[in-house]
C-alpha positions as CSV (number, residue, x, y, z in Angstrom):
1,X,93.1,84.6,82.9
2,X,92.3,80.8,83.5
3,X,94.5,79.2,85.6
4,X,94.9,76.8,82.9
5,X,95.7,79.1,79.9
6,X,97.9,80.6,82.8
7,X,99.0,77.0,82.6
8,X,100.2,76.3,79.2
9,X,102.2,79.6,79.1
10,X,104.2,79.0,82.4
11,X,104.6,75.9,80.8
12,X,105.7,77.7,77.1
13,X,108.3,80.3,79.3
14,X,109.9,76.9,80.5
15,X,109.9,75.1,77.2
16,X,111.6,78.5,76.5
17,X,114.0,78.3,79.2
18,X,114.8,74.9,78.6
19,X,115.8,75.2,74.3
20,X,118.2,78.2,76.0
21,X,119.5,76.3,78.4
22,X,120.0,73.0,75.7
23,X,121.7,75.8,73.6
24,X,124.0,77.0,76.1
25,X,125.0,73.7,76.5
26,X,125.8,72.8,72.5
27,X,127.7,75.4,72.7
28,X,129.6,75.7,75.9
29,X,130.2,72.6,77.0
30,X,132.6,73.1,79.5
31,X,129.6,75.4,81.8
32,X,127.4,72.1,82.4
33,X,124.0,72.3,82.6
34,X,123.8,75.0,85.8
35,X,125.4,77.6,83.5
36,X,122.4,76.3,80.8
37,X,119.7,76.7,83.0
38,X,121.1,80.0,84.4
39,X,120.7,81.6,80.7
40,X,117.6,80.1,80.1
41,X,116.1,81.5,83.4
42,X,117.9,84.9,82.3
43,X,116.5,84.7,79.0
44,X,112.7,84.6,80.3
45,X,113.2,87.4,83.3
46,X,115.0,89.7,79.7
47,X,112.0,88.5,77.6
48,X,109.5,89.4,80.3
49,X,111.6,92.6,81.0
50,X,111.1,93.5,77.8
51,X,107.7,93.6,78.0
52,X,107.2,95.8,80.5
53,X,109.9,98.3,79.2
54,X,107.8,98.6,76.2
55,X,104.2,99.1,77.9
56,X,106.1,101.9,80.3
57,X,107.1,103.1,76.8
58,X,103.9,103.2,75.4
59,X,102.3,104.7,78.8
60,X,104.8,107.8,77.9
61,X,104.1,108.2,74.8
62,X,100.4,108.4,75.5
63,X,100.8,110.5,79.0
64,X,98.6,112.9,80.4
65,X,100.5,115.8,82.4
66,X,101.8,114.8,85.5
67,X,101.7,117.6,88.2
68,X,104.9,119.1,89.7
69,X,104.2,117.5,93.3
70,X,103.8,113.6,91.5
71,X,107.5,114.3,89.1
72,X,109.4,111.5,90.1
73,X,114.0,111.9,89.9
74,X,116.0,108.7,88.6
75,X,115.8,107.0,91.2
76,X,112.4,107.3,91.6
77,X,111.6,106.0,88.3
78,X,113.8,103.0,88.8
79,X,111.9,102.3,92.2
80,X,109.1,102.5,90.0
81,X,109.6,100.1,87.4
82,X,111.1,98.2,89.6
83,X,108.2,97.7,92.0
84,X,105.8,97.2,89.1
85,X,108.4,94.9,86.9
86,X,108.4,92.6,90.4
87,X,104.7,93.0,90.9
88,X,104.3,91.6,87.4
89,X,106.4,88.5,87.6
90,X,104.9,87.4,91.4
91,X,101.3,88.1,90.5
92,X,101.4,86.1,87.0
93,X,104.1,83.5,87.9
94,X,102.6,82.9,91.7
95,X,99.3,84.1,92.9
96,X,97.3,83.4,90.0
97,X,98.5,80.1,89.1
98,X,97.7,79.5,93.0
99,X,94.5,81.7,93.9
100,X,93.1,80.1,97.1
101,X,89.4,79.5,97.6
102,X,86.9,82.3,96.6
103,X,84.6,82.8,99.5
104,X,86.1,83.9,103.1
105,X,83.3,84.3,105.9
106,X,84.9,86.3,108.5
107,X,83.8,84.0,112.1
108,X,84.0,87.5,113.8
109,X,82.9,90.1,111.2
110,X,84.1,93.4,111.4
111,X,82.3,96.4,111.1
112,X,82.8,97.1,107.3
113,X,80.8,95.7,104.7
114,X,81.2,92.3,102.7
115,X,83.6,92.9,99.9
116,X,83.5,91.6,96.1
117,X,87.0,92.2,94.5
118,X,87.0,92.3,90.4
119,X,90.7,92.0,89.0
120,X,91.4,93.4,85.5
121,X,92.4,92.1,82.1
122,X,93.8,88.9,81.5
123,X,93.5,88.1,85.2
124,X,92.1,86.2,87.2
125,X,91.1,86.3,91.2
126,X,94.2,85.3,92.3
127,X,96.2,89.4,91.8
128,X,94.0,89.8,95.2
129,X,96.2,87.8,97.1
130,X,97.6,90.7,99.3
131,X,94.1,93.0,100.1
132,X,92.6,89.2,100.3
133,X,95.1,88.7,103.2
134,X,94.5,91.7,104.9
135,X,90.7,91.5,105.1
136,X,91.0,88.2,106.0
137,X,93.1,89.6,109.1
138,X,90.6,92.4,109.8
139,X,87.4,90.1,109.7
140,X,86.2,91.7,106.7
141,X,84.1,89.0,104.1
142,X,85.1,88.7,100.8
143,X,84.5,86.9,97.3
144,X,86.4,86.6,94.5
145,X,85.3,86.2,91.5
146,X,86.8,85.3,88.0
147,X,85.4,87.4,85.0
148,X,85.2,85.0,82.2
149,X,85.7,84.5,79.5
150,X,88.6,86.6,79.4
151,X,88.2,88.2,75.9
152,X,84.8,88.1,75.9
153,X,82.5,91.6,76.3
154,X,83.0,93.3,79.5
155,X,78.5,93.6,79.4
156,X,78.6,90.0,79.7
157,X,80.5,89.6,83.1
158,X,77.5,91.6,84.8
159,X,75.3,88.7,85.1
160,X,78.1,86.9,87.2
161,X,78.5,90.0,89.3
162,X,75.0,89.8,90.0
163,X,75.3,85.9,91.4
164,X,78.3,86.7,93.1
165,X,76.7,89.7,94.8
166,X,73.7,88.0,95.9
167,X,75.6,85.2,97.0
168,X,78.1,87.2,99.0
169,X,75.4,89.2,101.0
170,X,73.1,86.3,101.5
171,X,76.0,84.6,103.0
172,X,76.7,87.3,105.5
173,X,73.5,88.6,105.9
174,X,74.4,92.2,104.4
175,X,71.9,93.8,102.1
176,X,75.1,95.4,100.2
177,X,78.2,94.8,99.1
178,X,81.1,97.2,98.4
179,X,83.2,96.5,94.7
180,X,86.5,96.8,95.3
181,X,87.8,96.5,91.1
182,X,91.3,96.6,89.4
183,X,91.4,97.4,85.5
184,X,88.7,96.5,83.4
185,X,87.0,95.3,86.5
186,X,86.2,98.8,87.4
187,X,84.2,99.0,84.3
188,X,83.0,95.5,84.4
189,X,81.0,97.0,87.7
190,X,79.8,100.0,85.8
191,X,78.2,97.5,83.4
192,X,76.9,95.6,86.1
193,X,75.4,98.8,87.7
194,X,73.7,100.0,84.3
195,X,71.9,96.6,83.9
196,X,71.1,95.4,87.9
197,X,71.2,99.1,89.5
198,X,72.6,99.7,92.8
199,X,70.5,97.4,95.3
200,X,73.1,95.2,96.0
201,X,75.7,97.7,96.1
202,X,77.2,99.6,99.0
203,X,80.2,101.7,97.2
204,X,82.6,100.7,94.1
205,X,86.1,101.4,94.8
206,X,88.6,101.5,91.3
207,X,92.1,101.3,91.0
208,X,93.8,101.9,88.0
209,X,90.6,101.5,85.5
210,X,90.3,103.0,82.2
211,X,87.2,105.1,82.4
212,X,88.1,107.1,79.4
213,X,90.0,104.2,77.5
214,X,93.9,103.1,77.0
215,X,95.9,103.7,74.2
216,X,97.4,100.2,75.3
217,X,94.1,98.3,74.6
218,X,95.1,99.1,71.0
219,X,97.2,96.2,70.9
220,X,94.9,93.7,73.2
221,X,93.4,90.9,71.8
222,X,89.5,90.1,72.6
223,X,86.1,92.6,72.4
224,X,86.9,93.6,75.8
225,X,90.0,95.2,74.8
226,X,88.4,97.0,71.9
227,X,85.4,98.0,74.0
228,X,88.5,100.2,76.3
229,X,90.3,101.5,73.2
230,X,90.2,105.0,73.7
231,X,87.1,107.0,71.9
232,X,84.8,103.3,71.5
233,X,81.5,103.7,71.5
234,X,81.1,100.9,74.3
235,X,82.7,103.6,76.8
236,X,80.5,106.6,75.1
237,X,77.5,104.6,75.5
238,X,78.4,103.2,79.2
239,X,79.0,107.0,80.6
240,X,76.0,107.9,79.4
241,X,73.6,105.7,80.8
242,X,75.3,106.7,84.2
243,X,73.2,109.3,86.7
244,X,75.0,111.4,89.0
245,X,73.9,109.6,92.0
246,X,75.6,106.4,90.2
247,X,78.8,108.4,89.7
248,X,78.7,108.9,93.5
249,X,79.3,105.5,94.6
250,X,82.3,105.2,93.3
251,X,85.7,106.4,94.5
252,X,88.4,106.3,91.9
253,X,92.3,105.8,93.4
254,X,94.9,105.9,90.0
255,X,98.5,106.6,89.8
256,X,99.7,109.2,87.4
257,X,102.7,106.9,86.7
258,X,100.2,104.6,85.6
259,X,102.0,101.6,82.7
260,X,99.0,100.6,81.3
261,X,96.2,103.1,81.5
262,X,97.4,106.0,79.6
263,X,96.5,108.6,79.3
264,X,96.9,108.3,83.0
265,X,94.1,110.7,83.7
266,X,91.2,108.2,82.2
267,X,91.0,106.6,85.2
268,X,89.5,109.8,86.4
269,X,85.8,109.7,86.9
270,X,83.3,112.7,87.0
271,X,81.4,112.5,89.7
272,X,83.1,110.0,91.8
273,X,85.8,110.7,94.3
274,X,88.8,110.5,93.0
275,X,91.8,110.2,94.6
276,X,95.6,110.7,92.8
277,X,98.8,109.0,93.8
278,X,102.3,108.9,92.4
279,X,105.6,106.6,91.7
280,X,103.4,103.4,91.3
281,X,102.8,101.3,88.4
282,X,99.5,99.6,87.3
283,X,99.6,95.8,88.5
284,X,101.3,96.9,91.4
285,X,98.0,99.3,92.1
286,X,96.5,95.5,94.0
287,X,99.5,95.1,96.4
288,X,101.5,98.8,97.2
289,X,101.0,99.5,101.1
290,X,99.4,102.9,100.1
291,X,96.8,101.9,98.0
292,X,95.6,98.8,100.6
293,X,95.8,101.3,103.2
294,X,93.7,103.5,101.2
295,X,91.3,100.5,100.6
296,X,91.1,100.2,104.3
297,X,90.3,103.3,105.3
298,X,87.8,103.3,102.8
299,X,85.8,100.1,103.8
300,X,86.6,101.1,107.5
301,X,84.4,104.5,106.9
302,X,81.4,102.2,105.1
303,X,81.4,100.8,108.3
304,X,80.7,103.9,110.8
């Protein structure tokens, strides 16, 4: 997402806040205008709440089986949504309206690969914020880049991919690059790969994207979210086109507790390695310390 759409509906969930809080105040006069703003600020977390209470909803309904070893207790799940819920509201409310520069050229660079990181739907480059950090701290390279526009079709962010490829590795000096892609950007690589090839391209790492479609894109505005409706023809055609020695660059992490991609098990992908995880949600894919460590480990093996 823009940062200036991201803009104007920051700025619409404080208009929001703001009518609560004028409301509270008509009507309780006695509070004063802290026990106004308190509401109002309630009103937007319950609003926002909400929201994610009905996409864990909709995951559910839409499940794939979750194995014995991956069944999460009460308090578990609360951990979970928990986790995710707060993922949500610093990713949207903080690091995307606040992204940072795109380009970081490590002076000392390690021994892994320049990295291009892809976010997922209605993103934008800032949900990197934490892996940024800690390549940034290992001395790995890395470019960001903003798939726009948002609800366009996913084929047409693979000419930008391209440029941001060819820019990353003629800025290091690396003939490839690794993809490391949340959401819709895993498949937003796939469509780069099935018009450029692999030249440019060292590995492509997913987390959390719907190879097989969402139920959840059902309800998403834009041709992107009808191209990962589960079934479209888009995703029929895009597997297809894919050789096996495609399929073996990629390595697919997903969470079977997955809030977004469901069924959870789309995000696995024939012929890649994939790798399972539990008890984490689907923004929080970007920032949990398993996941980045996996990341790590990944890019650290490139390397070798």
């Amino acid at each position: 997402m823009s940062r200036r759409l991201l803009m104007i509906v920051m700025l619409a969930q404080l208009a929001f806040a703001l009518a609560v809080a004028w409301l509270v105040r008509r009507w309780w006069p006695q509070g004063g205008w802290m026990a106004g703003l308190a509401a109002g600020l309630a009103a937007v977390v319950l609003v926002r709440l909400g929201i994610s209470v009905n996409n864990f909803w909709m995951a559910w309904r839409a499940r794939s089986d979750t194995p014995a070893h991956h069944a999460l207790g009460p308090g578990a799940s609360l951990r979970l949504f928990a986790d995710e819920f707060s993922a949500s509201m610093l990713t949207s409310s903080w690091h995307m309206l606040f992204p940072g520069r795109d380009l970081y050229l490590a002076k000392s660079p390690a021994d892994a690969p320049p990295v291009l990181l892809l976010h997922g739907y209605g993103c934008n480059q800032g949900y990197w914020a934490q892996l940024a950090a800690l390549l940034r701290g290992r001395g790995v390279s890395h470019l960001a880049l903003d798939l726009e526009p948002i609800a366009g079709s996913i084929d047409d962010y693979a000419p930008a991919i391209e440029a941001a490829l060819r820019r990353l590795c003629e800025a290091t000096g690396q003939a490839r690059a690794v993809i490391v892609a949340h959401s819709m950007g895993g498949l937003a690589a796939r469509a780069h790969l099935r018009r450029y090839g692999a030249d440019r391209v060292a590995r492509v790492i997913t987390l959390g994207t719907p190879h097989h479609g969402t139920a959840l894109a059902d309800l998403g505005p834009g041709l992107n979210a009808r191209q990962m409706r589960r079934g479209s023809p888009w995703l029929a055609e895009l597997a297809a086109s894919e050789s096996a020695v495609i399929r073996a660059l990629f390595v697919s992490f997903w969470s079977h507790h997955d809030n977004i991609v469901a069924p959870q098990d789309s995000s696995f992908l024939p012929g890649a390695r994939n790798v399972e995880f539990g008890g984490i949600g689907h923004v929080a894919l970007g920032r949990h310390p398993r996941i980045l460590q996996a990341v790590l480990d990944d890019l650290a093996q490139i390397g070798r």
